[in-house]
C-alpha positions as CSV (number, residue, x, y, z in Angstrom):
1,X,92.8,91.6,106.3
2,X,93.9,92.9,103.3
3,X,91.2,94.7,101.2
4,X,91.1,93.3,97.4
5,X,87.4,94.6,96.2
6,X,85.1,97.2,97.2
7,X,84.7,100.5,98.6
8,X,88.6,100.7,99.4
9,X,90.9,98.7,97.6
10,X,94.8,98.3,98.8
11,X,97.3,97.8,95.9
12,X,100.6,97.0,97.0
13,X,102.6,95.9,93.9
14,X,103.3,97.2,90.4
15,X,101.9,93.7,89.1
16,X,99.2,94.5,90.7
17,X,98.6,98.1,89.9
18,X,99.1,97.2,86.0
19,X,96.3,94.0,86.8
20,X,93.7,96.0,87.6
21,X,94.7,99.0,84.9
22,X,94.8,96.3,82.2
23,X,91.1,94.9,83.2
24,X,89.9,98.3,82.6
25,X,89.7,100.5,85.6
26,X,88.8,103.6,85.0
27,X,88.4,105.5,87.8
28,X,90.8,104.4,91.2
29,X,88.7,106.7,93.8
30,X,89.0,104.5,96.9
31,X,92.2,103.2,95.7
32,X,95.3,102.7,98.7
33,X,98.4,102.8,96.0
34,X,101.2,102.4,98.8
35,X,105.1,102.7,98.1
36,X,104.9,102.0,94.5
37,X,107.8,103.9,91.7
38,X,105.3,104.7,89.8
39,X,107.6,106.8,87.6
40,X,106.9,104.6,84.8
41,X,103.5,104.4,85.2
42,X,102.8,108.2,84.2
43,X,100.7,107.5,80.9
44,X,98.3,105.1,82.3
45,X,97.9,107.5,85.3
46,X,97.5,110.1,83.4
47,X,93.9,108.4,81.5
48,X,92.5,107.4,84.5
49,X,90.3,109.2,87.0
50,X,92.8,110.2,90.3
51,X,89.8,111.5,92.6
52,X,89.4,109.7,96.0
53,X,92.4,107.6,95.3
54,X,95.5,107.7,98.2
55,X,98.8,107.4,97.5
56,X,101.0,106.8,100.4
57,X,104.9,106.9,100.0
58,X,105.0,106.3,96.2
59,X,107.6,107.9,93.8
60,X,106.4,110.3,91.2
61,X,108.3,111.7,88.2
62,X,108.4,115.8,88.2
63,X,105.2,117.1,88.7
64,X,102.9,114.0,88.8
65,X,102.6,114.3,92.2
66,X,101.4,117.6,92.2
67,X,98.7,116.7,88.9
68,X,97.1,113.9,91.2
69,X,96.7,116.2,93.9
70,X,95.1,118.7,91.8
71,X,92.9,116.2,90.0
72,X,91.1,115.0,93.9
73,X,93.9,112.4,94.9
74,X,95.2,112.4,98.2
75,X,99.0,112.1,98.1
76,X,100.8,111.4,101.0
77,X,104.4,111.0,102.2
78,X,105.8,107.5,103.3
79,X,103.6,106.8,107.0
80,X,106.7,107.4,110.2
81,X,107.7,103.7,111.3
82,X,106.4,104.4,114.9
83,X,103.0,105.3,116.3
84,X,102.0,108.8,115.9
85,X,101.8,110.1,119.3
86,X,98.2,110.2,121.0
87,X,97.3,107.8,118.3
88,X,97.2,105.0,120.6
89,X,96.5,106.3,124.0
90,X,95.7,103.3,125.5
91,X,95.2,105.1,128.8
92,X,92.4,107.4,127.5
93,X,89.2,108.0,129.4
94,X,87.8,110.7,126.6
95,X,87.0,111.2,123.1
96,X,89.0,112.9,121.0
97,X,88.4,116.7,120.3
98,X,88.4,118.4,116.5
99,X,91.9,120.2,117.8
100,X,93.1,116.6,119.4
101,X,92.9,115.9,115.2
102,X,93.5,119.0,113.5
103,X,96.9,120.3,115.8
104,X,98.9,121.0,112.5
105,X,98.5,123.6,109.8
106,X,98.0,120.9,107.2
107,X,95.8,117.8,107.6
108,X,98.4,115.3,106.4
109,X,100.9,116.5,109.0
110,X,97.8,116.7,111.7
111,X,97.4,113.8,114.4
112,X,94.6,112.8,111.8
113,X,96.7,112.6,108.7
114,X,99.9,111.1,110.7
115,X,97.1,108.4,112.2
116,X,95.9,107.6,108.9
117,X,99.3,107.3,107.2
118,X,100.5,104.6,110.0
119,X,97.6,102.5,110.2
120,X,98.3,102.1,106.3
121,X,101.3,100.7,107.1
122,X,101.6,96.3,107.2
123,X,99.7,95.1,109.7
124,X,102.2,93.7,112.4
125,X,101.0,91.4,115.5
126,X,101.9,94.7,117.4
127,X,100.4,97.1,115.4
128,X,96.9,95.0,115.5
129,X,96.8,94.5,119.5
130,X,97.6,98.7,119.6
131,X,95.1,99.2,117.3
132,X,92.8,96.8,119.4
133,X,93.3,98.1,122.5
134,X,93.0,102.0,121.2
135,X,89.6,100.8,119.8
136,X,88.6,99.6,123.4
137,X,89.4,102.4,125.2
138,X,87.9,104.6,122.6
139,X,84.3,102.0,123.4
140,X,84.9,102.6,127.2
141,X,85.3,106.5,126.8
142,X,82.0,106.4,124.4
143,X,79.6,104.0,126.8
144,X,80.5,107.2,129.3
145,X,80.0,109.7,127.0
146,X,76.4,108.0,126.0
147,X,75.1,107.5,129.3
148,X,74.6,110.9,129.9
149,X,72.5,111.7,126.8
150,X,70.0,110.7,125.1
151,X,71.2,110.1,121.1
152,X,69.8,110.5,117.7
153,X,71.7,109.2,114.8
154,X,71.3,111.1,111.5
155,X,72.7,109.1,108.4
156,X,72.8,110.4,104.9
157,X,76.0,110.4,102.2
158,X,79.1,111.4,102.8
159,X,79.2,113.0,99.0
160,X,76.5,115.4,99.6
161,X,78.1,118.4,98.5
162,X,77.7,121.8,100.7
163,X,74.8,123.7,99.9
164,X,73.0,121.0,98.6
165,X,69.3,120.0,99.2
166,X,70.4,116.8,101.3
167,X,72.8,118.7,102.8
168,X,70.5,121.7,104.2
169,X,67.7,119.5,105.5
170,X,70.6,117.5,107.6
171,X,71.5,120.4,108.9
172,X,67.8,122.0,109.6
173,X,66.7,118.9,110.9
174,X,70.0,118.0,113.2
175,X,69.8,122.5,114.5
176,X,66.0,121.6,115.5
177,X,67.0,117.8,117.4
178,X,69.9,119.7,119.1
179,X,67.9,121.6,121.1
180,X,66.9,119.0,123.4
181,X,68.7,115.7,122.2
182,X,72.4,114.5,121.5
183,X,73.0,114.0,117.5
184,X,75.3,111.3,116.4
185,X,76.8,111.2,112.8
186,X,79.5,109.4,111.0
187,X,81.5,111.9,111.6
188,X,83.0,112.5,108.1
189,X,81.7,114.9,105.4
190,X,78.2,115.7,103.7
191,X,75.2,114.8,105.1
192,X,77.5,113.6,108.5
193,X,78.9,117.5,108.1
194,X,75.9,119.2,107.8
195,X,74.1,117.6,111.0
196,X,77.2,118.0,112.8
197,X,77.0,121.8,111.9
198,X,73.6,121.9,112.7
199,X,73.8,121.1,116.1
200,X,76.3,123.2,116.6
201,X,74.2,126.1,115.4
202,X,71.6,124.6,117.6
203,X,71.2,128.0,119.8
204,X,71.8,130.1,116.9
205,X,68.7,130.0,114.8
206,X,67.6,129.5,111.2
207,X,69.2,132.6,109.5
208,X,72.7,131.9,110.8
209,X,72.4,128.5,110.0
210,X,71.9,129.4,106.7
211,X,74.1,131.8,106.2
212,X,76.9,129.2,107.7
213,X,75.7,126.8,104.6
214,X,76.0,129.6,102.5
215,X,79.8,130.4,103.4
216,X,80.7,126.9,103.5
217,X,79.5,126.3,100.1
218,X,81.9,127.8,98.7
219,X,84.2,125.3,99.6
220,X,81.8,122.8,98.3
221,X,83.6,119.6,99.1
222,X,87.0,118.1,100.5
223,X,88.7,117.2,97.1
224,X,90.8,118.7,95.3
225,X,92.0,120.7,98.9
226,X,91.3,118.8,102.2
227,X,92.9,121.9,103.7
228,X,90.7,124.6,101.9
229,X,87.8,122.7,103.2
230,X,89.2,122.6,107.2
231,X,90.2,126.5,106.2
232,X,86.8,127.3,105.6
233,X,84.9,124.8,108.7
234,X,87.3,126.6,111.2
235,X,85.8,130.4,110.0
236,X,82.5,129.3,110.1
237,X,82.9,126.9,113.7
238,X,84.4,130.5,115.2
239,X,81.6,132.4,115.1
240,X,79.0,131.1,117.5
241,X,79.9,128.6,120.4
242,X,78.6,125.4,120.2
243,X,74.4,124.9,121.1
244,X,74.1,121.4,121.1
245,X,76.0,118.3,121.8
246,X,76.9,116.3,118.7
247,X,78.6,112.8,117.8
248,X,81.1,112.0,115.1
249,X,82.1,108.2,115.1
250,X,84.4,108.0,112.2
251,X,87.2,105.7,111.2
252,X,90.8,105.7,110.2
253,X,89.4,102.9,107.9
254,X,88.2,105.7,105.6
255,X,91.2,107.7,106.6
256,X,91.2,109.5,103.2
257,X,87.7,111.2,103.6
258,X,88.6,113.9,106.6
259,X,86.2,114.0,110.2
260,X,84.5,117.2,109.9
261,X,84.9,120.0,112.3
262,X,81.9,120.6,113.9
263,X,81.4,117.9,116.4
264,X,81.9,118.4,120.1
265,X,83.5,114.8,120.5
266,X,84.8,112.5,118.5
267,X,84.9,108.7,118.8
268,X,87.4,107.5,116.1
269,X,88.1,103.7,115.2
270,X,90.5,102.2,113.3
271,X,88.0,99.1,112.5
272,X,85.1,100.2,110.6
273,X,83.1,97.4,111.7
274,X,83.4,98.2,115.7
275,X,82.5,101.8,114.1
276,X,79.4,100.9,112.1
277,X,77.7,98.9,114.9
278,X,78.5,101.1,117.5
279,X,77.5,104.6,115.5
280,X,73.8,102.4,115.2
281,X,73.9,101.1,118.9
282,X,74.4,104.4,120.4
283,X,71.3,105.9,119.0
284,X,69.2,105.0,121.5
285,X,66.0,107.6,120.7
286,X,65.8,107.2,116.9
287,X,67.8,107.2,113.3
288,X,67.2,109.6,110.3
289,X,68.1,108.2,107.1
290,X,68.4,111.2,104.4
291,X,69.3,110.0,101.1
292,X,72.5,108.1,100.6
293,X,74.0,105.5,98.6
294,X,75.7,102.1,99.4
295,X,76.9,102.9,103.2
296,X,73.5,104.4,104.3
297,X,71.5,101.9,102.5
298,X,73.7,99.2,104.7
299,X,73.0,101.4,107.8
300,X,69.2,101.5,107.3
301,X,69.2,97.8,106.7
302,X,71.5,97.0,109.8
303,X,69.8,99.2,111.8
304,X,66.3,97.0,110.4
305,X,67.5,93.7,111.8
306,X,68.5,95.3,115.4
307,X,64.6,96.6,115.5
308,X,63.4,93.3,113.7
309,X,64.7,91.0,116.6
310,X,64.2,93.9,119.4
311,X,61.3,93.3,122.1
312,X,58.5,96.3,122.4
313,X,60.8,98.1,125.2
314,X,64.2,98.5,123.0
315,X,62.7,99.8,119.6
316,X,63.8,103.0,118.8
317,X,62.2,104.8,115.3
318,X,63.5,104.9,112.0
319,X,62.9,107.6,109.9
320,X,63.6,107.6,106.6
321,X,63.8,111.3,104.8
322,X,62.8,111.6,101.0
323,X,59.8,109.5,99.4
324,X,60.2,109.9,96.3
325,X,64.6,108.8,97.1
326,X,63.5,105.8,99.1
327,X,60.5,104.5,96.8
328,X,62.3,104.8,93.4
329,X,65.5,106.1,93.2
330,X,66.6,103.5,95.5
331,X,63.9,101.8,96.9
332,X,64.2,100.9,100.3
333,X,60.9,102.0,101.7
334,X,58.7,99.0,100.1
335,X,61.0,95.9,101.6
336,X,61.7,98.0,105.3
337,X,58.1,97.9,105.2
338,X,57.5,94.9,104.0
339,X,59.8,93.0,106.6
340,X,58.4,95.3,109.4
341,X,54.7,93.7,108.7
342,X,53.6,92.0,111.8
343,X,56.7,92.2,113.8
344,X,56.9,94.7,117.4
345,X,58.8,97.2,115.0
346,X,56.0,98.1,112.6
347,X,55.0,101.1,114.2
348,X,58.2,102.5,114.4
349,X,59.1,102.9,110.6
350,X,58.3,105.9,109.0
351,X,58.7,107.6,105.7
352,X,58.5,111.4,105.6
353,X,59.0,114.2,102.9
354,X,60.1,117.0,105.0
355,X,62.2,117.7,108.3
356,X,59.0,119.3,110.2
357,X,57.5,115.5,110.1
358,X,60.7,114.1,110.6
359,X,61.7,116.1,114.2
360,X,58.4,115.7,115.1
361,X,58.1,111.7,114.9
362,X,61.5,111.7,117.0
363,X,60.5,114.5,119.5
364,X,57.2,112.5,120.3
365,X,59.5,109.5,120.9
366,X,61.9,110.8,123.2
C-alpha cells in the first residue's frame, strides 16, 4: 500500500514532488523520493530541510547529490531488479546476524542497504508473496529463538542521540536486565542502540559501559554518515564479547534508519506491522518505556490493550521511565492509569524516576 501521509511518505512523480513543495513542506525527513530527474528541481531542494529523507535512483545535477548527503539525506543508487541474495531466504531456520547485514564496507552496498533499496522498488504480486513468506520464516526462526528465554522489551526513541540522558539509562538499565534476562529492542538506533549495547556489556561492568557511551558519542548519531556511525559501533562491539543475549526486531519498512550493531540476533521484517506486534508479544517478562515520541507512545498504548484484555496469568509489567516525561511532557501516565483502574492489570503499571526502581520492579517479576 502505497504510503501518502505520515512517518514515511513515498513520492513517485515530479507532479507530485512539486505538490507537496508548493503546500509548504519544509522539511522531507521521512521522505522516499524514488527515480525522479530532479535536475531541475535544485532550487527548491536547496530551501528545504534534506535530513532523514531517501532518495533512491534519482538524477542529480553536479554536486547535489553529494550536498543532500552531507545535509543528513540518504542517497541511494537505483535498487538491482532481482532479490538481493539472502534477502529472501525462504528456507531459513535462524535470525539474521549483525555480519549477515553489515558484509560490505559500506551500508548501501551491505545485504542491509541492497534489502532496503529492493523492497523500495513497485510492489509486484511476486515481490509481495517473497516478502510474505521471508516474513514467516523470519516468525518461525523467532518463536524458536523465544522459547528458550525469558524477554524484556525496552522501548524508548530512536532519536536519542549517543551520550544522552535517555540514552545512558537505556543502556544502565538494559547491562543490569542482561545479567539474567533476554532484552528485546527495536533494533534500530537511540534508545533501541543503547539497550542493545548494554546487554552486550552485560558481563563487563559500569565503567566499561561508560566508557563505551563515551567513545560512541562521538559519533553522536547516524546522519550525516551511516557509515561513520557502523565505523565507530564495530570499535566499540570489539572489545569485550558479548554478556547477555539481546533482541533487535527491526524493519526494512524504516530501511533508512540503520539496525544497530550490538544485538546478538536479529529478527528483520519487511512489514512494520508483523514487526510492531511481534517486538510487544515477545516480551513475555515486562516492557520499559523510556521517553519517546510518536512510535513509543503507540507502543505503550498497544502494549495497554494486550494487558487491558489479558487474564491475571498473561500480564506482564509495564514500566514506564521518567515522571516528570510521562506526566507533562507527554502525558501518558494519567490515562495508562486511568484505563488500568479496576481491570486485572492495575497492579502491573508502574511509573518510576530512575533505572534502580525500574530493574527492580522487573527482577521481582521474573
Amino acid at each position: 500500500m502505497k504510503q501518502h501521509r505520515g512517518r514515511v511518505v513515498d513520492v513517485d512523480s515530479l507532479p507530485d514532488l512539486d505538490r507537496r513543495l508548493a503546500a509548504g513542506a519544509r522539511s522531507l525527513s521521512g521522505w522516499r523520493v524514488r527515480g525522479l530527474d530532479l535536475t531541475g528541481r535544485t532550487e527548491e531542494l536547496r530551501t528545504r530541510k534534506l535530513a532523514g529523507a531517501t532518495f533512491l535512483g534519482c538524477t542529480w545535477p553536479p554536486g547535489e547529490a553529494e550536498r543532500a548527503r552531507a545535509a543528513g539525506a540518504l542517497v541511494l543508487p537505483a535498487p538491482p531488479t532481482s532479490t538481493p541474495d539472502r534477502a529472501l531466504d525462504l528456507d531459513r531456520t535462524s535470525l539474521y546476524s549483525v555480519e549477515d547485514l553489515y558484509d560490505a564496507p559500506t551500508w548501501a552496498a551491505s545485504f542491509d542497504g541492497r534489502a532496503y533499496a529492493w523492497s523500495r522498488r513497485p510492489a509486484t504480486a511476486d515481490s509481495a508473496l517473497r516478502k510474505a513468506l521471508h516474513d514467516h520464516a523470519i516468525d518461525q526462526a523467532l518463536q524458536a529463538w523465544a522459547a528458550r528465554r525469558q524477554v524484556v522489551g525496552v522501548m524508548g526513541g530512536h532519536a536519542a542521540r549517543r551520550g544522552d540522558p535517555t540514552y545512558r539509562d537505556a543502556a544502565r538499565l538494559a547491562q543490569v536486565l542482561g545479567s539474567t534476562v533476554a532484552v528485546a529492542t527495536g533494533g534500530g538506533p537511540g534508545a533501541m542502540e543503547a539497550a542493545n549495547l548494554g546487554t552486550w556489556y552485560a558481563a563487563a561492568g559500569p565503567a566499561a559501559l561508560d566508557e563505551a557511551v563515551e567513545r560512541l558519542s562521538a559519533v553522536p548519531a547516524y546522519r550525516p554518515s551511516i557509515d561513520a556511525w557502523v565505523a565507530s559501533a564495530r570499535a566499540v562491539r570489539a572489545e569485550v564479547a558479548p554478556g547477555g543475549d539481546s533482541l533487535g526486531i527491526p524493519t526494512w519498512h524504516y530501511g533508512h534508519e540503520p539496525p544497530n550493531l550490538f544485538a546478538t540476533a536479529v529478527a528483520k521484517y519487511f512489514r512494520n506491522a508483523t514487526r510492531e506486534a511481534i517486538l510487544l508479544e515477545v516480551c513475555d517478562a515486562g516492557i520499559v518505556f523510556l521517553p519517546g515520541a510518536g512510535g513509543t507512545v503507540q507502543e505503550v498504548f498497544q502494549d495497554a490493550c494486550e494487558n487491558y484484555y489479558a487474564d491475571e496469568s498473561s500480564l506482564a509489567p509495564m514500566v514506564l521511565l521518567g515522571r516528570e516525561y510521562w506526566t507533562t511532557t507527554l502525558p501518558a501516565w494519567p490515562l495508562l492509569r486511568a484505563l488500568a483502574r479496576g481491570r486485572a492489570m492495575e497492579d502491573h503499571v508502574h511509573l518510576v524516576d530512575t533505572v534502580e526502581e525500574a530493574t527492580a520492579i522487573l527482577r521481582a517479576g521474573a
